[in-house]
C-alpha positions as CSV (number, residue, x, y, z in Angstrom):
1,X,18.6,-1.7,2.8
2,X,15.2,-0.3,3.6
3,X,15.8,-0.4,7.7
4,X,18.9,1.8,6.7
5,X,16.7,4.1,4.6
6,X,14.2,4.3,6.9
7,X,16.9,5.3,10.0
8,X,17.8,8.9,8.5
9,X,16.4,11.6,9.7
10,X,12.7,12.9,9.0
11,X,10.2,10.5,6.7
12,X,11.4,9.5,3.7
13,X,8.1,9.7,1.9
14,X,6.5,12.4,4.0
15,X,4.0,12.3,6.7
16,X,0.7,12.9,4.4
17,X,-1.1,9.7,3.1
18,X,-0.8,8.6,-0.6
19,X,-3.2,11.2,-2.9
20,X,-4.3,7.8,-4.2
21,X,-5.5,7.3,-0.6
22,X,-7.5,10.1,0.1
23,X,-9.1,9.6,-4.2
24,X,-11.1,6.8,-2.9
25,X,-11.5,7.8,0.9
26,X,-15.0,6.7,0.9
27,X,-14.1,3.6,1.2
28,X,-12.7,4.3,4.4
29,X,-16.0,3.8,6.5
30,X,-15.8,3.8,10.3
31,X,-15.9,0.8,12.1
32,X,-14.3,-1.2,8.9
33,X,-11.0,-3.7,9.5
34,X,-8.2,-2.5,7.2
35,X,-5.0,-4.3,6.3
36,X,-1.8,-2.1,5.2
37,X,0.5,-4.2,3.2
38,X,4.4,-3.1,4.1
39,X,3.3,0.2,5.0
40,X,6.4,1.9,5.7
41,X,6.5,4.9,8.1
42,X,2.6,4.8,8.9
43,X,1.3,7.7,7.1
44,X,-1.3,5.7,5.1
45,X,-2.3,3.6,8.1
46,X,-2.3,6.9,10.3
47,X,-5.0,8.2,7.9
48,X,-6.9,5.2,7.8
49,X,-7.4,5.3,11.8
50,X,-8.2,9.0,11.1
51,X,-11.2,8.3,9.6
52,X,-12.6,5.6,12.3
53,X,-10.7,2.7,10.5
54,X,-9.4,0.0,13.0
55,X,-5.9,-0.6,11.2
56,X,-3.2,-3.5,11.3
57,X,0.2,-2.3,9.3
58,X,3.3,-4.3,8.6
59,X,6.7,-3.4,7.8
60,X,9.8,-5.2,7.4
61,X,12.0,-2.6,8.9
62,X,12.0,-1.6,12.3
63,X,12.8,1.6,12.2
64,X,10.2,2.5,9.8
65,X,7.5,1.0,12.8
66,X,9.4,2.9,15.0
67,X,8.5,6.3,13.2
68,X,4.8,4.9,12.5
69,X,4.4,4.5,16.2
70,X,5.9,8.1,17.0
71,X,3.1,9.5,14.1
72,X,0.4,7.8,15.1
73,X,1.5,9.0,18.8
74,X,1.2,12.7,17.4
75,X,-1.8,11.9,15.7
76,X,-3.6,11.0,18.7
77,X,-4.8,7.6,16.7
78,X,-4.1,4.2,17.5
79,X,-3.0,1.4,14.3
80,X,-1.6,-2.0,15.5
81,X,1.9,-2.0,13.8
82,X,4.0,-5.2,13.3
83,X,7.1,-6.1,12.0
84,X,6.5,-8.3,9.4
85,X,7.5,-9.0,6.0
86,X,5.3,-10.8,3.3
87,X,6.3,-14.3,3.6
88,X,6.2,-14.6,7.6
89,X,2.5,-12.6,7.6
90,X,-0.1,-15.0,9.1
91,X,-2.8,-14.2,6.1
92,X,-5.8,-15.0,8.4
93,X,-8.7,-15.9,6.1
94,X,-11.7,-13.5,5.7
95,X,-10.2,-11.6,8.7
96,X,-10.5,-7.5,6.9
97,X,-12.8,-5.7,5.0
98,X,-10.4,-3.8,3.4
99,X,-6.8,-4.4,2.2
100,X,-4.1,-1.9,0.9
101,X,-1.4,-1.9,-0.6
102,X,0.5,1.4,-1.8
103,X,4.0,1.1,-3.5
104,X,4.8,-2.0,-2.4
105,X,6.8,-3.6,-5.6
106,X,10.1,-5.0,-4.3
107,X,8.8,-7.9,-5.2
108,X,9.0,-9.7,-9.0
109,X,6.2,-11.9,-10.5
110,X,6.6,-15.2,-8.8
111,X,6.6,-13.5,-5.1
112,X,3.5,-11.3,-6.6
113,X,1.2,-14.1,-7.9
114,X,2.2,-15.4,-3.9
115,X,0.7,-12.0,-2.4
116,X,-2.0,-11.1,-4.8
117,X,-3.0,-14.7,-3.6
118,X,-3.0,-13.9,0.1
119,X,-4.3,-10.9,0.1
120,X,-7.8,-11.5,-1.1
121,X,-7.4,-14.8,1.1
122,X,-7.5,-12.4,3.9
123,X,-10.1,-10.2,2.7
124,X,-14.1,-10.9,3.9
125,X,-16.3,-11.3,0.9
126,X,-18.0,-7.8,-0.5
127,X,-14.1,-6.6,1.0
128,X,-12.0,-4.2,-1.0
129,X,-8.7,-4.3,-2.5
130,X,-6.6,-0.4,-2.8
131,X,-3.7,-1.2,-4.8
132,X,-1.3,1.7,-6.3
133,X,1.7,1.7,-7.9
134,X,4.0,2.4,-10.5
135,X,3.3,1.7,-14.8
136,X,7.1,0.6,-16.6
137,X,7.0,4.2,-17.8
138,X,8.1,5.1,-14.1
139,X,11.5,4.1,-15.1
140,X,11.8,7.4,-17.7
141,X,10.5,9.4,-14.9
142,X,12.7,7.8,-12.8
143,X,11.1,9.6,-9.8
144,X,10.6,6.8,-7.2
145,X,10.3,3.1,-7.2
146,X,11.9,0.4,-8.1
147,X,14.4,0.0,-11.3
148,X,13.4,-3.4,-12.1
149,X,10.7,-3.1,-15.5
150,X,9.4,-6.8,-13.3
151,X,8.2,-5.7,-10.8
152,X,6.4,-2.6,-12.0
153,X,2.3,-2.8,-13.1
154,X,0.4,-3.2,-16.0
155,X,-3.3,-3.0,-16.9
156,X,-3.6,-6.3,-18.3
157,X,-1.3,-8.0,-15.7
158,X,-3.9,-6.3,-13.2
159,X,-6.5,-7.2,-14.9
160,X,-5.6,-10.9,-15.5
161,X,-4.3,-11.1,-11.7
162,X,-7.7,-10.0,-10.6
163,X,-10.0,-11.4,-12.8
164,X,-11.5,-13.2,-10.4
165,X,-12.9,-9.9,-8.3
166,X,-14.7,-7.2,-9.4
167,X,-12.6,-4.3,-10.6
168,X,-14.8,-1.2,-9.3
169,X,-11.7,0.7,-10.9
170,X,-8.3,-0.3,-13.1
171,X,-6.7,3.1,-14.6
172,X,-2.9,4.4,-15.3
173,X,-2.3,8.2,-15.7
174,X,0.9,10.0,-15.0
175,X,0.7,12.8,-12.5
176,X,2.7,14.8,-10.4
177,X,3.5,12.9,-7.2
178,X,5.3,15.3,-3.9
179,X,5.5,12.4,-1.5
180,X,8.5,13.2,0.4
181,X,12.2,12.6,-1.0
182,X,10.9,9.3,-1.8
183,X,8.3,9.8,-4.3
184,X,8.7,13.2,-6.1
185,X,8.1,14.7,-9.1
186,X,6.0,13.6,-12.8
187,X,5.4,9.7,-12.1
188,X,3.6,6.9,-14.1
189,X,1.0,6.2,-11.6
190,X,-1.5,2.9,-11.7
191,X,-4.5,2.3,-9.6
192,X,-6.7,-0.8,-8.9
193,X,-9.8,-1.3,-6.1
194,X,-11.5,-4.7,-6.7
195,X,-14.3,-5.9,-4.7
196,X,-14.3,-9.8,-3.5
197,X,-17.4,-12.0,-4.8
């Protein structure tokens, strides 16, 4: 499904990073490892190597690295790109300083627990955790993201699921979201950065 998304013409959720992205930029420092968890069509890893970031992306679908590649081409940046999904990753212990993950809930509570798990597995100690998504209200907006109430965020599930970090920042808000086709218009909106002991 999402390889057939991702084959029509122009980006599907635009070529600018995530406004969640570029709210806690400063912890984009040069010279930092970053991790970007099924990151689609490379706009947030694009940025990330912008700003002196040496980035590994993943994506499942093939032609959504094949656009990353093209962007970060035009971008004059480079961002190792692999196809990958979740399951097959090789989560290499302490191996990035930062890990991110923006929109990324195809997946229900079972898989989750599995990649909340891995992902501060891979991350160095004093490393941070960018996680955005979508609140259940999302499903009223209906303006992105997935239809399933399961897979969708919640303070205290983010809260419980990363009790054992340091949450530098847990909020939900609604805003207005212009992210391409894909993500457009008022949206139910959930950050969380967490900092490994």
């Amino acid at each position: 499904m999402w390889n057939k998304r991702y084959s029509e013409p122009g980006f599907l959720f635009g070529t600018e990073p995530a406004q969640f992205l570029r709210d806690y930029a400063e912890h984009l420092e040069p010279g930092k490892t970053a991790l970007a968890i099924a990151d689609g069509e490379g706009r947030n890893s694009i940025f990330m190597a912008q700003n002196n970031v040496q980035v590994t992306a993943f994506d499942f679908a093939e032609n959504a690295i094949a656009k990353a590649k093209g962007l970060a081409l035009e971008n004059n940046v480079e961002v190792n790109f692999c196809l990958s999904d979740i399951e097959n990753w090789p989560w290499e212990e302490n191996a990035y300083d930062l890990v991110v993950a923006i929109f990324i809930q195809f997946i229900g509570p079972q898989e989750r627990k599995i990649l909340f798990t891995n992902m501060k597995k891979t991350l160095k100690p004093g490393g941070i955790i960018l996680l955005h998504g979508y609140t259940p209200k999302q499903i009223e907006f209906g303006t992105g993201g997935p239809k399933t109430v399961e897979n969708l965020y919640t303070l205290e599930q983010l809260r419980l699921d990363f009790q054992d970090m340091e949450i530098l920042t847990l909020r939900a808000y609604e805003a207005e979201v212009d992210e391409g086709k894909g993500h457009s218009g008022m949206s139910a909106l959930i950050d969380l950065v967490a900092k490994k002991r």
